[in-house]
C-alpha positions in Angstrom: -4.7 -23.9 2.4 -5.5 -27.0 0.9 -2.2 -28.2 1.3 -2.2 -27.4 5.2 -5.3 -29.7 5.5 -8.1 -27.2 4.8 -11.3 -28.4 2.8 -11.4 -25.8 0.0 -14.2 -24.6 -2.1 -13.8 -22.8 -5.2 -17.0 -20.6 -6.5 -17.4 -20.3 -9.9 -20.2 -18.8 -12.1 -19.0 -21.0 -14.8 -19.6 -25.0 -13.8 -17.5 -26.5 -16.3 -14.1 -24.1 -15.8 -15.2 -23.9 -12.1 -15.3 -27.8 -11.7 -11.6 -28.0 -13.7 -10.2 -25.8 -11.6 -11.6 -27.4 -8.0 -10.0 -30.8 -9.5 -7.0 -29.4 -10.5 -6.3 -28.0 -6.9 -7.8 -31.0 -4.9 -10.9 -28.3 -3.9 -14.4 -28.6 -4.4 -16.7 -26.7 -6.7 -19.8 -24.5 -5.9 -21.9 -22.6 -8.0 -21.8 -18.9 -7.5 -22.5 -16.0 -9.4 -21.5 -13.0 -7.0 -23.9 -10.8 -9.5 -27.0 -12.8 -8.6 -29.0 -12.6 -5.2 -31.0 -16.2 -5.8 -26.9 -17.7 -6.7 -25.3 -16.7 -3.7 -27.9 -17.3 -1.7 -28.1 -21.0 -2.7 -24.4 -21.2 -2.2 -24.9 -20.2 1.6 -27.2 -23.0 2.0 -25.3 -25.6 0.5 -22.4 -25.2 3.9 -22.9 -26.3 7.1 -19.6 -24.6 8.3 -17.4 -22.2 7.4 -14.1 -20.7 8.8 -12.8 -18.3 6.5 -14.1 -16.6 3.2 -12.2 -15.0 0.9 -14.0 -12.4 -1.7 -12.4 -12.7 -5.0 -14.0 -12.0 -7.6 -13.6 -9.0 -9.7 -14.1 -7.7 -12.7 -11.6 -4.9 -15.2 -12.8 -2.3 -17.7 -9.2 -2.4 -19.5 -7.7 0.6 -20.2 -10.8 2.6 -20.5 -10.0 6.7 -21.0 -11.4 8.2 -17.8 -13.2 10.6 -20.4 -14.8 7.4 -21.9 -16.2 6.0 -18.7 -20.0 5.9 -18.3 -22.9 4.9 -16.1 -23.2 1.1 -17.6 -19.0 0.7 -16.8 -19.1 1.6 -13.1 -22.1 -0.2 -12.4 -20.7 -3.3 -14.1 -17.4 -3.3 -12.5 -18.8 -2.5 -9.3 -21.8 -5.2 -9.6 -19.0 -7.7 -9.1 -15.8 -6.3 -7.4 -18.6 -4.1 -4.6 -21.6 -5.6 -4.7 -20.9 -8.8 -4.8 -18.9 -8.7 -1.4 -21.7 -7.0 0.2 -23.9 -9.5 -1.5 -21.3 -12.8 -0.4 -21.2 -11.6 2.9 -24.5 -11.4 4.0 -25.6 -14.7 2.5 -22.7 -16.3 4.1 -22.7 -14.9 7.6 -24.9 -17.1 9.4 -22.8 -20.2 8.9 -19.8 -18.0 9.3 -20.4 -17.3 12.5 -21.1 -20.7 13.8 -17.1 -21.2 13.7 -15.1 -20.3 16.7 -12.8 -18.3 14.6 -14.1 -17.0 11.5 -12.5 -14.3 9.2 -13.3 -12.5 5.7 -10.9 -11.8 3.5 -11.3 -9.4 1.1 -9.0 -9.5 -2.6 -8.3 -5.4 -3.2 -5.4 -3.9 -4.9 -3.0 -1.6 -4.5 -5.1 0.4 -7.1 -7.9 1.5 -4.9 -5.3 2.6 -2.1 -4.9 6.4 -2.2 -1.6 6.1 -0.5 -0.3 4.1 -3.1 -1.6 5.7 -6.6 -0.2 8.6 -5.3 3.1 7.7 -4.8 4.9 8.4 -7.7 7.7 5.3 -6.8 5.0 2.9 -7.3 3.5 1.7 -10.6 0.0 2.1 -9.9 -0.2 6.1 -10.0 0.5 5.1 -13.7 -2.8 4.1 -14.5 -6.1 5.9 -14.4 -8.8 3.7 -13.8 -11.8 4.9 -13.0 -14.2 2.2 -12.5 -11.6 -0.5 -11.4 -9.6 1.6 -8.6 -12.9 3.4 -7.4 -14.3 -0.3 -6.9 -11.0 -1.4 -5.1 -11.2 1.8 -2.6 -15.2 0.9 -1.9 -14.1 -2.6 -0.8 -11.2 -0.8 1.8 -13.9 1.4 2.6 -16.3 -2.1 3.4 -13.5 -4.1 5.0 -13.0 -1.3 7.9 -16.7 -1.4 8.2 -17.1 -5.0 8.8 -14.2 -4.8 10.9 -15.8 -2.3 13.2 -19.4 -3.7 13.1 -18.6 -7.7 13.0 -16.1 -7.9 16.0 -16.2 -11.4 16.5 -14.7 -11.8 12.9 -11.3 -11.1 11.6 -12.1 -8.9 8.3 -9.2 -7.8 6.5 -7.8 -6.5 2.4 -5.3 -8.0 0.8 -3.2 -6.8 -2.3 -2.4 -9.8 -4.3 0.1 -7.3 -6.3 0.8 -7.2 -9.8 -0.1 -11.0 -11.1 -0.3 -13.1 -14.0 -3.7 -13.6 -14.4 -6.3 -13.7 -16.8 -8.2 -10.7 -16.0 -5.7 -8.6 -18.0 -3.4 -11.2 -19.8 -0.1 -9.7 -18.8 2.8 -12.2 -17.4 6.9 -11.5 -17.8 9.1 -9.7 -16.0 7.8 -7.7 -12.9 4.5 -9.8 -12.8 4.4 -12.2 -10.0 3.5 -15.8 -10.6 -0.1 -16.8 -9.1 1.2 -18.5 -6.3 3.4 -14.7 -5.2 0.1 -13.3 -5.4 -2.1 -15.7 -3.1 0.7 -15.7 -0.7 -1.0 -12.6 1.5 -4.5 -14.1 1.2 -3.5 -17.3 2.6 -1.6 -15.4 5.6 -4.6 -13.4 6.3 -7.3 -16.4 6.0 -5.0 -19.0 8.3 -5.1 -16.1 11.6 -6.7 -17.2 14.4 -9.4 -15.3 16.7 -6.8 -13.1 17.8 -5.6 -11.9 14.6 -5.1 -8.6 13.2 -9.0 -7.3 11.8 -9.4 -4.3 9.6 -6.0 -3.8 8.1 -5.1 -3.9 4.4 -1.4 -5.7 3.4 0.1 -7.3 1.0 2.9 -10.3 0.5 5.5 -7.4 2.0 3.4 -6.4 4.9 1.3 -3.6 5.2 -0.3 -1.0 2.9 -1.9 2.6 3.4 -5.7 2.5 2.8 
């Protein structure tokens, strides 16, 4: 995006590793903490305009037993990976739709896709996650909302697929660089008015809700 001309900011709860990152990219930094109302809110107000935004944030219980899972684990995972879309979106939509052509994209994963975890081809029906993949389904569930109710915006899901990142530590063989995983978000944030809304793909093309 930035590359194609795009002025970029990069949300980060934590200023220091947020800043680092915006310099490191050529993007600029704004404080956000998707947990907090009084954060995001303040965020909005700092923009003027705004084309596209893309909710990424989330948060991962590890490999928590299904039988271990509690109360306190769900509503931590979801704080962030639900709640803080629902919570970035409303703040935000009032200078979103000032653009001509705006669009939300939404960072799922192939986790919270019942068509996927089911398949027993595909790696994700390997792993019961509870709080993580029920979070991921929620934010399907949201996109096709917003699609329906927000017309005049493109809202679509995106799977970044299996990447090296530092959410669970993994890289190697099978585990797509960072740049492999961003390539669907970029393609869904660069469509224009009369782009695809409410759909859920990933860098192959498109995946079952």
């Amino acid at each position: 995006m930035i590359a194609g001309g795009h002025t970029v900011y990069i949300g980060a709860r934590d200023a220091t590793r947020g800043r680092e990152a915006a310099d490191q990219l050529g993007a600029k930094f704004l404080q956000l903490d998707v947990t907090d109302d009084e954060s995001v809110a303040a965020a909005a107000g700092r923009l003027t305009e705004l084309d596209v935004l893309v909710n990424c944030a989330g948060a991962f219980e590890g490999m928590l037993k299904p039988e271990d899972a509690t109360v306190g684990h769900m509503r931590e995972i979801f704080d962030v990976n639900v709640f803080g879309v629902v919570r970035t979106i409303h703040a935000f939509l009032p200078v979103l739709r000032r653009s001509d052509a705006p669009v939300i994209v939404n960072v799922s994963s192939g986790l919270g896709s019942f068509g996927t975890v089911n398949n027993p081809e595909r790696h994700e029906s390997r792993f019961p996650l509870p709080a993580y993949a029920s979070s991921k389904a929620a934010v399907g569930m949201l996109t096709v909302q917003y699609a329906k109710g927000l017309p005049g915006i493109r809202v679509n899901a995106v799977d970044p697929g299996f990447t090296a990142t530092e959410m669970h530590g993994m890289s190697g063989d099978g585990i797509q660089t960072a740049e492999e995983g961003t390539d669907a978000i970029v393609r869904l944030a660069s469509i224009g008015a009369n782009g695809p809304t409410g759909t859920f793909s990933d860098r192959h093309g498109e995946l079952p809700w």
